[in-house]
N, C-alpha and C positions, 0 to 999 in steps of 0.2 A: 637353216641348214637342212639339206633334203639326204633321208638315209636310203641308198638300192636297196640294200641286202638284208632289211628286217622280214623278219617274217611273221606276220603278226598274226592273229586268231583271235574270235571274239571273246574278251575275257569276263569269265565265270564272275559270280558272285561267292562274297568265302562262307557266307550259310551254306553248312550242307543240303545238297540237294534234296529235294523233298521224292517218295518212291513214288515211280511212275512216269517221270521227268525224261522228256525223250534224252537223245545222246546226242553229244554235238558233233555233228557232218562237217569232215574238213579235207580238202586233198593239200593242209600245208605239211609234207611229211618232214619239211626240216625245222618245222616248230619244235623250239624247246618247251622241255614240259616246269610247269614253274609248281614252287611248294602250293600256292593254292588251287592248283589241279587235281590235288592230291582225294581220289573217293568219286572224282566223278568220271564218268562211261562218255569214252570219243568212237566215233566213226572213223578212220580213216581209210581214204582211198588206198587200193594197191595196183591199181590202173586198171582193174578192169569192174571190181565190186568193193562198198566197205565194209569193211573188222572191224568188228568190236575189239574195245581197248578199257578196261579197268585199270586207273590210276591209282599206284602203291607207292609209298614213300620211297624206295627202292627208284624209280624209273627219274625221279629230279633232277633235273640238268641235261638229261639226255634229250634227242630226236623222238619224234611222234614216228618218223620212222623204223625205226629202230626195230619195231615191235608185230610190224604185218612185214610178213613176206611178200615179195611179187614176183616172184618165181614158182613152179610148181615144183614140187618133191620128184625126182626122176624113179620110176620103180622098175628094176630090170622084169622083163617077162620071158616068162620061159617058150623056147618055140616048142611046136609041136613036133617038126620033123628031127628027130635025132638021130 
C-alpha cells in the first residue's frame, strides 16, 4: 500500500543530542513534530532562508510550519512630504 501524503523527515535518535550537533535542514514545513523531537534544533525552510527552531514539549502534534514565517512583517513608513 503506497501512502502520497506522508511527509516524512529523517528521524532523530531519542538520545539527547550531544552539544555541538548541527541542526537538521528541512523544507518539510508540514512535518509534524513528534514527542521524540522534543530538545532538538531544526532548520526550516521559509522559502527563501532557514530558522532556526527549538523543539518544546509545547510544539507536539503540530506543523514544523507552524513556527517560521514567510512573510515579512509590513512596517508603515513615514513619508517625508507632509
Amino acid at each position: 500500500m503506497l501512502i502520497d501524503n506522508v511527509n516524512s523527515l529523517p528521524l532523530p535518535r531519542k538520545l539527547p543530542a550531544p552539544p555541538g550537533t548541527p541542526p537538521i535542514k528541512t523544507q518539510k514545513r508540514s512535518a509534524t513534530i513528534l514527542p521524540n523531537f522534543v530538545g532538538l534544533k531544526f532548520q526550516v525552510h521559509n522559502g527563501k532562508i532557514y530558522q532556526d527552531v527549538v523543539i518544546t514539549e509545547e510544539m507536539v502534534g503540530r506543523k514544523l510550519g507552524e513556527f517560521v514565517a514567510t512573510r515579512k512583517r509590513f512596517t508603515y513608513k513615514q513619508s517625508k512630504n507632509k
